[in-house]
N, C-alpha and C positions, 0 to 999 in steps of 0.2 A: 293540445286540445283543438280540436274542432271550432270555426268560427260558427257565429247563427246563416251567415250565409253559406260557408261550405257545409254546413248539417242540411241546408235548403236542397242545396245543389246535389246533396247524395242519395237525399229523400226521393229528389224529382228524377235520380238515375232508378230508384228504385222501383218506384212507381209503373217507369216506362219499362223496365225488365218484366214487370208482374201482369202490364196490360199485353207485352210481345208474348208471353206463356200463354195467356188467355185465349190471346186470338190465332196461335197459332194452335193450339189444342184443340179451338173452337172451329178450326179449317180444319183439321184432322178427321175430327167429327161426323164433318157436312160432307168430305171425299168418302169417308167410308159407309158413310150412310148411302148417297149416293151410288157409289158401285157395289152397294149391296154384300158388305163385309159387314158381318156381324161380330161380337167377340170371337165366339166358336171358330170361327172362318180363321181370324186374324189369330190367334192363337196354332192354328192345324197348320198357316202360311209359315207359321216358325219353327213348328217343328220338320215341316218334311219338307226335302230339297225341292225343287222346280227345272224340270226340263223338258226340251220336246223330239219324239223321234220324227222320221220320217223315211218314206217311201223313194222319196227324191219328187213326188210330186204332191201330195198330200201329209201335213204335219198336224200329230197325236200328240198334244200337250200334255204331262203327268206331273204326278208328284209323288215321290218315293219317301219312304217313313224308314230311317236306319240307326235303331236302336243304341247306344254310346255302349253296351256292354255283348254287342258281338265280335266272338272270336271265329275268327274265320277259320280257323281248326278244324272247330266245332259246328258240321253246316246245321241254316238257322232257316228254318219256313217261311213261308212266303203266301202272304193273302193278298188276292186281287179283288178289287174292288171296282163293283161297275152299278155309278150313280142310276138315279132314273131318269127321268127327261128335265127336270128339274133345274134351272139352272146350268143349263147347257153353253158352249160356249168355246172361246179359248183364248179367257184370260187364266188359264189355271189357276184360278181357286173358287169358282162355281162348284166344284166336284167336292168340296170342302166340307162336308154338312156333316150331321148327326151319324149318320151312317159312315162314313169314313173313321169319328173322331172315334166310335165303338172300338174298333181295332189298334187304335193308336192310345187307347185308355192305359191305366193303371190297371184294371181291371183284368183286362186280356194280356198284356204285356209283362204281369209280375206270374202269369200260368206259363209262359216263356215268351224268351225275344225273340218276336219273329220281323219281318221285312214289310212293311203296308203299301202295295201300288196302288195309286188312285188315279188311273186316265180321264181325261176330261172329254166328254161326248162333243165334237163340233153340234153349232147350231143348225136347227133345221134339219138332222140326223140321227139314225139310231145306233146301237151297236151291231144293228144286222143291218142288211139292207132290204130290210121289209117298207113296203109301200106305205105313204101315210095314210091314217084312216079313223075315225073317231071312239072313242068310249060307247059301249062296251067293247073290250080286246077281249078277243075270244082266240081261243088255240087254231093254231094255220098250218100250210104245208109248208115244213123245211127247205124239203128237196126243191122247190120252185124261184128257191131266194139263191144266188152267190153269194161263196163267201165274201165278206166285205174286209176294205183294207183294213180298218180299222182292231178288226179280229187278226187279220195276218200282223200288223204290227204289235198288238198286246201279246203274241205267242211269243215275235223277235225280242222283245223286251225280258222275257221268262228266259230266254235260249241266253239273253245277255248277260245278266240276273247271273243266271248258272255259273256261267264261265268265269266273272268277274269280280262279286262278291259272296262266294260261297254258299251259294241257296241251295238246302235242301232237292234236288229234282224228286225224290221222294215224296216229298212236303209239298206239295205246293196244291194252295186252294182258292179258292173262287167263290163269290158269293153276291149277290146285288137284289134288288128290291125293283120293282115295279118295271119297267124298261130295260132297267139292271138286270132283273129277275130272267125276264127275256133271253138274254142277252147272255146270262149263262148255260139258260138250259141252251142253244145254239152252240156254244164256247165246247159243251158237255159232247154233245153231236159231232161237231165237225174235229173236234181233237177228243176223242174219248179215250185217251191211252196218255194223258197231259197232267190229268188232276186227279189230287189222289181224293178227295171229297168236297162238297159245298152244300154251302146254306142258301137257302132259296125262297125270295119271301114274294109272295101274290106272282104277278107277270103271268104268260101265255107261253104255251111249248106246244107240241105237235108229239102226239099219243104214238103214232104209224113210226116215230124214229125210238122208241125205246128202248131197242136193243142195242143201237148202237149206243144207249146211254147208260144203260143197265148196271155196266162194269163200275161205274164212280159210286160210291153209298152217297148219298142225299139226304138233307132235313130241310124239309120242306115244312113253309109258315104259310097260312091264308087266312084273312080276314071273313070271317062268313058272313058279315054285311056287306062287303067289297063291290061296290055300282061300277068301278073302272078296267078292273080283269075278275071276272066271276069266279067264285068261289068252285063253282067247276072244272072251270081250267086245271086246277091242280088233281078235282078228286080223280077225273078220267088218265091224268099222267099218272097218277098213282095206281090205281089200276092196273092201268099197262104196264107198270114198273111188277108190280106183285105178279102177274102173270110169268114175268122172268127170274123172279126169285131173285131182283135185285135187294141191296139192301137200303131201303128208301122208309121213311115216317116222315107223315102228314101232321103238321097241330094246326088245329083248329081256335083259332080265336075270338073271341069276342069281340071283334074292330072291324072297323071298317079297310081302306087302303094303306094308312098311315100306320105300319105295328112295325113298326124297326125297334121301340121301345119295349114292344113285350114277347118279339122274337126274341132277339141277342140277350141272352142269358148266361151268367157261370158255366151249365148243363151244356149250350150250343157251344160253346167256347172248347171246352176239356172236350168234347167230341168230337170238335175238329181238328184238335189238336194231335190225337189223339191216331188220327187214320195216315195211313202211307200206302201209298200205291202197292206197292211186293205184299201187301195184306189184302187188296180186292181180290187177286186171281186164285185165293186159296178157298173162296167159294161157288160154288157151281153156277154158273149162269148158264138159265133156259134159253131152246132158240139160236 
């Protein structure tokens, strides 16, 4: 048995274990609060790998989402994910937010396993290399922008993807929100023979390139209160997409910038899932 002083002495080991838990839980806290890791964030850091490509001169942080039940047999689709300005950066996990964890759900993942990239935008840059300029974004001229590295290395990444762990080249789709949004219709442009479909939510595109966008089906989301890329941006793309007899739909929402909530739906999910490139050229595009 135990004396009253060795009960003392195991009390006071105790004690000092429960206040080192405290404080070290309680610095865990203040670091993550601090670099702006939320649960969401810190949950999305665990499931998807972290690594970074490069040019040899310029380095593309990501984080890749690979399922525990692909067989690489069986090739598996592939969504690319491109954040909006938001948390920009490259600590790779800025790119981490609601709109990533969409794809990386239960939700999306039990309609099938597919593959989640999520690049992380450097600071002080877009996905294009469009000039900065303030709200409202209004639609621009493509042709006047080079392509940006950034897009050349998200293409290498899909070509890597391919070769590597059995991606779908079939399958593979795109999709981003606000800058994201941006970011794809350019993605849709400059490699229009790349993605077999995407979802498209608010952002700015350029009407004058719609042919060459025409061939990918599109579901396009816009905010009709939207003060940051107007709710026109999209109707005039759409537009010009009907004129080509692409296959493109417009929804219209009640929101304002922020509808990553009441785009990504069951409906947008199985629709995407749903398209493969060897299915766009069995309808006629105008032009």
């Amino acid at each position: 048995m135990f004396s009253i002083n060795n009960k003392a002495k195991l009390l006071k080991v105790i004690v000092m274990l429960l206040l080192g838990v405290f404080l070290l839980l309680l610095t865990a806290k203040l670091l993550l609060k601090v670099n702006n890791i939320n649960t969401q964030t810190l949950k999305l850091m665990f499931k998807m790998d972290a690594s970074v490509t490069s040019d040899g001169i310029n380095e593309l942080p990501y984080r890749l989402y690979q399922p525990q039940d692909i067989d690489k047999t069986n090739k598996s689709p592939l969504v690319i994910v491109l954040q909006s300005a938001f948390r920009r950066g490259n600590n790779n996990y800025g790119q981490l937010t609601n709109l990533v964890d969409k794809f990386v759900s239960d939700e999306f993942q039990n309609l099938e396993s597919a593959y989640v990239l999520a690049p992380h935008c450097p600071e002080n840059m877009q996905w294009n290399n469009i000039m900065p300029s303030s709200a409202p974004y209004i639609n621009y001229d493509m042709s006047e922008i080079e392509q940006s590295w950034r897009q050349t290395l998200i293409i290498e990444l899909i070509d890597k993807f391919v070769e590597e762990k059995g991606v779908d080249p079939e399958r593979i789709y795109i999709t981003g929100i606000s800058m994201g949004a941006s970011g794809t219709w350019e993605m849709l442009y400059r490699f229009p023979e790349q993605f077999a479909g995407a979802l498209i939510l608010n952002g700015r595109s350029d009407p004058n390139k719609a042919s060459q966008i025409a061939q990918t089906p599109i579901r396009m989301f816009h905010g009709q209160n939207d003060e940051i890329a107007p709710l026109n941006n999209s109707i005039k793309m759409k537009a010009a997409l009907d004129k080509l007899n692409a296959d493109v739909e417009l929804k219209i929402l009640e929101a304002g910038h922020d509808i990553t909530q009441s785009a990504y739906d069951i409906d947008a999910f199985k629709w995407l899932l749903d398209q493969k490139k060897s299915n766009r050229f069995k309808r006629q595009i105008n032009g």
